[in-house]
C-alpha positions as a Markdown table, in Angstrom:
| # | Residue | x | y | z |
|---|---|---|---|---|
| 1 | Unk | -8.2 | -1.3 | -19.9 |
| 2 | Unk | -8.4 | 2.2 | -18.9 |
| 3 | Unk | -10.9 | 4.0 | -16.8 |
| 4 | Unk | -12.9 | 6.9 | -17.4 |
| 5 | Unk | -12.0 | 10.4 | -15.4 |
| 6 | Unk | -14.6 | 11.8 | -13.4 |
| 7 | Unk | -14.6 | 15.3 | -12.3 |
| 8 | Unk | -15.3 | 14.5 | -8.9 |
| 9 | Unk | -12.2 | 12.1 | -8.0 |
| 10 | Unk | -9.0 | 12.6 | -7.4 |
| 11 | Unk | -8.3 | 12.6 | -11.7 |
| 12 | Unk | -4.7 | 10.3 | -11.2 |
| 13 | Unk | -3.4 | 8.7 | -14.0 |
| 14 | Unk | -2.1 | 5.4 | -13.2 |
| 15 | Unk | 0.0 | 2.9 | -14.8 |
| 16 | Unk | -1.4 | -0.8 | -13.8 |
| 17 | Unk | 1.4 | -3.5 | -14.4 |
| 18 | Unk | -0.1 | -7.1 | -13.2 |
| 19 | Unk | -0.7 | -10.7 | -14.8 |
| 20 | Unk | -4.0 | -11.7 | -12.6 |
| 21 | Unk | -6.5 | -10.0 | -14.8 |
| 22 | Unk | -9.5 | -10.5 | -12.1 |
| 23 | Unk | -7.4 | -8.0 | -9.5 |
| 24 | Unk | -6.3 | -6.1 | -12.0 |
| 25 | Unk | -10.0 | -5.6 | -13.0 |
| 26 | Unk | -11.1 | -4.9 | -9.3 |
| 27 | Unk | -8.9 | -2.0 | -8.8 |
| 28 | Unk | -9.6 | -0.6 | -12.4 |
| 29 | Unk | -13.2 | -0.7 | -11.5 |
| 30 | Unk | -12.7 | 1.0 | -8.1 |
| 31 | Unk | -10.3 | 3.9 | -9.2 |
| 32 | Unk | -12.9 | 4.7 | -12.0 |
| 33 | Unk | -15.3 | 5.1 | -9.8 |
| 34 | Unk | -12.4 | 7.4 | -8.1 |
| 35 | Unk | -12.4 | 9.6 | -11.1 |
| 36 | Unk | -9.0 | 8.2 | -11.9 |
| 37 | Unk | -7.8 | 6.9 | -14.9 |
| 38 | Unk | -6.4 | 3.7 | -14.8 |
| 39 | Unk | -4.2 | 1.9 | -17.3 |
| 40 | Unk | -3.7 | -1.7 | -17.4 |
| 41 | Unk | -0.5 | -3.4 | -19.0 |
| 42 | Unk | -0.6 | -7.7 | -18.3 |
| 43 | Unk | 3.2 | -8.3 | -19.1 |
| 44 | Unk | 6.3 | -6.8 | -17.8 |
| 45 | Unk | 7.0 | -5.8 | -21.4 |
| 46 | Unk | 4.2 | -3.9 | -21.8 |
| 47 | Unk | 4.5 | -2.1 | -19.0 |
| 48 | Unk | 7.9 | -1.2 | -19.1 |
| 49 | Unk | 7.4 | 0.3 | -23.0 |
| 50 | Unk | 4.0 | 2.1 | -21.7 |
| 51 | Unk | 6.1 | 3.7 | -18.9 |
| 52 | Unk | 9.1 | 5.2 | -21.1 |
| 53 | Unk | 6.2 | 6.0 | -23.9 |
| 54 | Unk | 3.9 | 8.0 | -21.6 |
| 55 | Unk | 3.4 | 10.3 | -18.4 |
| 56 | Unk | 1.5 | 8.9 | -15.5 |
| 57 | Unk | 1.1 | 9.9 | -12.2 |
| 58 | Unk | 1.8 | 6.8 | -10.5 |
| 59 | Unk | 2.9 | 3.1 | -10.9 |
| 60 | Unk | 1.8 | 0.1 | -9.5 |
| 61 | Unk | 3.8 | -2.5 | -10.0 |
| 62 | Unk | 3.5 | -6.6 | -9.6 |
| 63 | Unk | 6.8 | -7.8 | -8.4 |
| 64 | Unk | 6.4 | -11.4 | -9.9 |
| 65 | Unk | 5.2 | -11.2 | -13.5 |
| 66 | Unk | 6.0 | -14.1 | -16.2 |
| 67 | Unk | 8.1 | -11.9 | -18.3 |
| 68 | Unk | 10.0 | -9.3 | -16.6 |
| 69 | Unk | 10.2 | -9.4 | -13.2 |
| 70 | Unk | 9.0 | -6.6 | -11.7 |
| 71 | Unk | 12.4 | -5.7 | -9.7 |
| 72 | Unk | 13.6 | -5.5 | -13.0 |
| 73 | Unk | 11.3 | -3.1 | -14.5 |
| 74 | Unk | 11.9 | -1.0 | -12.2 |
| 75 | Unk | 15.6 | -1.0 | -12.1 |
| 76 | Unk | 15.4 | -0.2 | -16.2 |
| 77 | Unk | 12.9 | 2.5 | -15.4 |
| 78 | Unk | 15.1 | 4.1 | -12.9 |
| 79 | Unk | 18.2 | 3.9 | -15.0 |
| 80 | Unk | 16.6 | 5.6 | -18.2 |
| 81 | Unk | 15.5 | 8.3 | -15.7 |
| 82 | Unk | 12.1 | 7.6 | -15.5 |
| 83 | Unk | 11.1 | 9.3 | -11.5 |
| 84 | Unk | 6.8 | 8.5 | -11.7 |
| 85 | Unk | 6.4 | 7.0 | -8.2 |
| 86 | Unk | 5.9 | 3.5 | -7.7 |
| 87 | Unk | 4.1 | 1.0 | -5.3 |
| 88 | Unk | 5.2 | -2.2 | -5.6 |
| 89 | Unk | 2.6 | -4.9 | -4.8 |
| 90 | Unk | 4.0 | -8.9 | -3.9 |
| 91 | Unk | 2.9 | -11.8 | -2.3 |
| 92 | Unk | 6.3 | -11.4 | -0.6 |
| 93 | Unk | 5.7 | -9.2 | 2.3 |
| 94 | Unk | 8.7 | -9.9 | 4.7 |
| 95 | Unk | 10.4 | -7.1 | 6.2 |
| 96 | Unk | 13.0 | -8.0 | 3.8 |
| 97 | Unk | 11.5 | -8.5 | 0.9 |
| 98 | Unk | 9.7 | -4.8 | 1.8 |
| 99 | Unk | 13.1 | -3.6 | 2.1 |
| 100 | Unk | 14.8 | -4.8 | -1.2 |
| 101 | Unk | 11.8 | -3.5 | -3.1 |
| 102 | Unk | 12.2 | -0.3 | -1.4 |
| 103 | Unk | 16.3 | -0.5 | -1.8 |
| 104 | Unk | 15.4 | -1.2 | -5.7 |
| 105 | Unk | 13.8 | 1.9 | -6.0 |
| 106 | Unk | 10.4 | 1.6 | -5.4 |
| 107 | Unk | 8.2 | 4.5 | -3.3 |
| 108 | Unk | 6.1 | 2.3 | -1.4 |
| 109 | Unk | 5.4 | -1.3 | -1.5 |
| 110 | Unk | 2.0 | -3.3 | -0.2 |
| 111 | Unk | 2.0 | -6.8 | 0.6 |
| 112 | Unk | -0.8 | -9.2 | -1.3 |
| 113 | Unk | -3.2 | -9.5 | -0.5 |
| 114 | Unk | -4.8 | -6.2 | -0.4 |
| 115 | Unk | -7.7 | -3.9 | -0.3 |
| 116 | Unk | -8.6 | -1.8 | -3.2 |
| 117 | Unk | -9.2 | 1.0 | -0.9 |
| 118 | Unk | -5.6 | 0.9 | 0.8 |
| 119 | Unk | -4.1 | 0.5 | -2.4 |
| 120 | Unk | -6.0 | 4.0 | -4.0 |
| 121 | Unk | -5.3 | 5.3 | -0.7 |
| 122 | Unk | -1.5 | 4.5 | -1.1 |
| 123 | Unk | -1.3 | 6.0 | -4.7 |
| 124 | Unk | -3.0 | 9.5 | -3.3 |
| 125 | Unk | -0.6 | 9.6 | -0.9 |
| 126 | Unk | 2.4 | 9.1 | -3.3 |
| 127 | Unk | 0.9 | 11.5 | -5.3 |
| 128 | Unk | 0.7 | 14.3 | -2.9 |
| 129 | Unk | 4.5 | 13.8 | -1.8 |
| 130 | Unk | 6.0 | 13.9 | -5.3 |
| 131 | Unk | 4.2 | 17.1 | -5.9 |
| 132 | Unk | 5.8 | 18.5 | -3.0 |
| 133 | Unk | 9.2 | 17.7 | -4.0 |
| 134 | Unk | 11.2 | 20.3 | -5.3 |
| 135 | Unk | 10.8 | 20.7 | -9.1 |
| 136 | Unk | 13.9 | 22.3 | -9.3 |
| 137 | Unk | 15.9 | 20.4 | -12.7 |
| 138 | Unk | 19.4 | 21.0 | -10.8 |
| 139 | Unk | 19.5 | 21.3 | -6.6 |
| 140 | Unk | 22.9 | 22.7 | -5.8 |
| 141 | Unk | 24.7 | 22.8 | -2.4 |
| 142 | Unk | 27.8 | 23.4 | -1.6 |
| 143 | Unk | 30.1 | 21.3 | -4.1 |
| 144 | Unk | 27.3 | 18.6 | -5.3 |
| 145 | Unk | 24.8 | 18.9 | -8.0 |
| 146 | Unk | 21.6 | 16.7 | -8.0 |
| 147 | Unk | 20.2 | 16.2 | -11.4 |
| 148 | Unk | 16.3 | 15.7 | -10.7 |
| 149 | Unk | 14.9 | 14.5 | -13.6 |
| 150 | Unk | 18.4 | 12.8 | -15.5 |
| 151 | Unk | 18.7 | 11.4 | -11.8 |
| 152 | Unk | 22.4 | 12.0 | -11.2 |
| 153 | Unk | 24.6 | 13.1 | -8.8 |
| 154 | Unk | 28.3 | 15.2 | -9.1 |
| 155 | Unk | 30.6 | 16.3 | -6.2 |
| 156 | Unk | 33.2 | 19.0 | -8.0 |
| 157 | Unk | 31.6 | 18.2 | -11.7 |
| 158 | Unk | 32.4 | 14.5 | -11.0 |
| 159 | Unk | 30.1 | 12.1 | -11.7 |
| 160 | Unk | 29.0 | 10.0 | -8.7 |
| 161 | Unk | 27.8 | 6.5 | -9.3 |
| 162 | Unk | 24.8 | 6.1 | -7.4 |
| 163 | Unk | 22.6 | 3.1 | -7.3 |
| 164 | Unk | 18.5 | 4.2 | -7.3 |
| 165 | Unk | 17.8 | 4.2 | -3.3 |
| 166 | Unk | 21.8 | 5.9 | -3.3 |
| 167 | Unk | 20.3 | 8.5 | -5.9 |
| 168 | Unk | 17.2 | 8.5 | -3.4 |
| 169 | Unk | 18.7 | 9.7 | -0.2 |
| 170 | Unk | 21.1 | 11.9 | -1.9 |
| 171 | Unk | 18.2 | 13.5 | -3.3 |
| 172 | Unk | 16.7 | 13.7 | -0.2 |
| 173 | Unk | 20.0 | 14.9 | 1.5 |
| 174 | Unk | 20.1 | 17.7 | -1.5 |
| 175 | Unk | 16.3 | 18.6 | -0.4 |
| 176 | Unk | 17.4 | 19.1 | 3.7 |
| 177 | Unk | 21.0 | 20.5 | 2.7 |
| 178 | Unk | 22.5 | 21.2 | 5.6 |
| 179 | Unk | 19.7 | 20.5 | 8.2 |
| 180 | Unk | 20.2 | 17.5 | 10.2 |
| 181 | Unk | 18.1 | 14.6 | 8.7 |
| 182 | Unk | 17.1 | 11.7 | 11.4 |
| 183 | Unk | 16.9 | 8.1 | 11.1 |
| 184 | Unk | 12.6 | 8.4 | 11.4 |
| 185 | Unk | 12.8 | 11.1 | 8.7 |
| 186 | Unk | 14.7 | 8.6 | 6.1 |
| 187 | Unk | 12.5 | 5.4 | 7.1 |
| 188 | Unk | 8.8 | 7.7 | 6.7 |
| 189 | Unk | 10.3 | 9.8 | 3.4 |
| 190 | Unk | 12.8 | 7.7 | 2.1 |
| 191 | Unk | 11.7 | 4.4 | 2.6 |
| 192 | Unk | 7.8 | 4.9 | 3.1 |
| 193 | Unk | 7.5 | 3.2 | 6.5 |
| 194 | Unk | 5.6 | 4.5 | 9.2 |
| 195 | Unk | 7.5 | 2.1 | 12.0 |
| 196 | Unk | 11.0 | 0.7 | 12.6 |
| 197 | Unk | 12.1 | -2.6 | 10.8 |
| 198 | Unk | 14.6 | -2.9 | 13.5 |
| 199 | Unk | 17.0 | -3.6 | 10.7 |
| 200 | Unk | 20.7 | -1.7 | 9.9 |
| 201 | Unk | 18.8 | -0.9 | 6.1 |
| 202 | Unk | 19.7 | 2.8 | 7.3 |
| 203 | Unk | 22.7 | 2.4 | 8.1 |
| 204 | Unk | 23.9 | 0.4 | 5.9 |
| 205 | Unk | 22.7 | 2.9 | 2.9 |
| 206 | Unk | 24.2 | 5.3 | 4.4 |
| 207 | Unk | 27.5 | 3.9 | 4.5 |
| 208 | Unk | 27.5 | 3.3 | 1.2 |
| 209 | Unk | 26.3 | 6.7 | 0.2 |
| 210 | Unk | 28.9 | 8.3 | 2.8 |
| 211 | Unk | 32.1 | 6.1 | 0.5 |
| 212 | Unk | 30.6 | 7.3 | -3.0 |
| 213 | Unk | 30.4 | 10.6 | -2.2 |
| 214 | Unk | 34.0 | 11.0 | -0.2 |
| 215 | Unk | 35.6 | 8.5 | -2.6 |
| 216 | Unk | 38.6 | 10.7 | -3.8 |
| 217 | Unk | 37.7 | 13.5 | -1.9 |
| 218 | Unk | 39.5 | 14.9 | 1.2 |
| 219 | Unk | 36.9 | 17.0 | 2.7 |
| 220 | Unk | 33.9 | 14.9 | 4.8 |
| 221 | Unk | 30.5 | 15.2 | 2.5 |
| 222 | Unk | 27.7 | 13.6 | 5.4 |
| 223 | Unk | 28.3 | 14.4 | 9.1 |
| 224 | Unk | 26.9 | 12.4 | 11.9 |
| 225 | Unk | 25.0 | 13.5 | 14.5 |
| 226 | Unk | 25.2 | 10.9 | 17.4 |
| 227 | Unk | 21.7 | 10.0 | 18.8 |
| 228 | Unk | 20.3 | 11.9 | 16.1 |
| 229 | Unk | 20.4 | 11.5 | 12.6 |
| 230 | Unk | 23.3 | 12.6 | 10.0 |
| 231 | Unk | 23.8 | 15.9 | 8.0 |
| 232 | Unk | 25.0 | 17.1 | 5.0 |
| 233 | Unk | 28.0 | 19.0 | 4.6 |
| 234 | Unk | 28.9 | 21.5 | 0.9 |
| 235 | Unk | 31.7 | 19.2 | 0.5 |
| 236 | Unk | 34.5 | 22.2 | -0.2 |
């Protein structure tokens, strides 16, 4: 099912993975009339072969599908390097099942149900902040190297084994070197929300992150900035 562009929308191509075929044909209908050209896959199979096989803009992405889940998908899509932004839509919409989408790898994620509007609204905005990003292939700072599009990390030429969100602030880390990043900063860019879960998901990334990238190392690689935020360092 794929909508027809029109040169008065927005002209995003999107990538449509969901089993209800009634919503999936309510948002094809409204982002047509958007001018954007949707794509609509029904399994997790199909969607995850469509999304290696061709370039879209943006995915969204059902988290409970019959085949693949859609936590799944995603975790295959990150490992092959695959960095098209994705919303992922549930019927779970806990502030922890928000955050393990988000920790998966996803962009953003919008609880069901939704409006159609929102959801096009979402995708634009997604849109606009991975254009943003630096398109550099390889950010270097100091002693690390951040591999954009292979998605990998090295401190020294060592490989760091990152997990996607990891991979995700590290990125981001690379993108503010040496500027001091704050807690609101990672939770808006990072993990797409526009208030506080009042959870330790920060923190606890960060930890991790903080052990991967010092594992070995002598030398302090993220500094923190009390009752501010954290920083990081070249790592020499």
């Amino acid at each position: 099912m794929e909508g027809a562009p029109n040169q008065a929308g927005t002209g995003l191509s999107i990538l449509y993975v969901e089993d209800d075929a009634r919503v999936a044909a309510e948002v094809q209908e409204l982002a047509s009339r958007n001018g954007d050209r949707l794509v609509w896959e029904a399994t997790g199979g199909g969607g995850l072969l469509r999304a290696g096989r061709d370039a879209f803009d943006v995915i969204i992405l059902d988290r409970m599908l019959p085949d693949l889940d859609g936590m799944t998908i995603l975790a295959r899509l990150r490992e092959s390097g695959v960095g098209t932004p994705v919303l992922m839509l549930s019927a779970l919409g806990r502030t922890i099942d928000r955050a393990e989408g988000l920790d998966a790898g996803a962009d953003d994620y919008l609880a069901k149900p939704f409006e159609s509007e929102e959801l096009l609204a979402r995708l634009r905005a997604l849109h606009r902040r991975s254009s943003g990003r630096s398109h550099s292939a390889v950010i270097i700072f100091g002693a690390f190297e951040c591999h954009v599009k292979a998605r990998t990390a090295f401190r020294d030429n060592r490989h760091l084994a990152l997990s996607p969100k990891e991979f995700e602030l590290f990125r981001y880390f690379m993108e503010n070197a040496g500027e001091v990043v704050t807690r609101e900063m990672l939770l808006r860019d990072v993990w797409h929300m526009s208030f506080d879960p009042q959870t330790n998901v920060v923190d606890v990334n960060i930890g991790r992150l903080r052990r991967k990238l010092e594992d070995g190392f002598t030398s302090p690689a993220l500094e923190t900035i009390w009752g501010t935020g954290y920083r990081l360092l070249e790592g020499r």
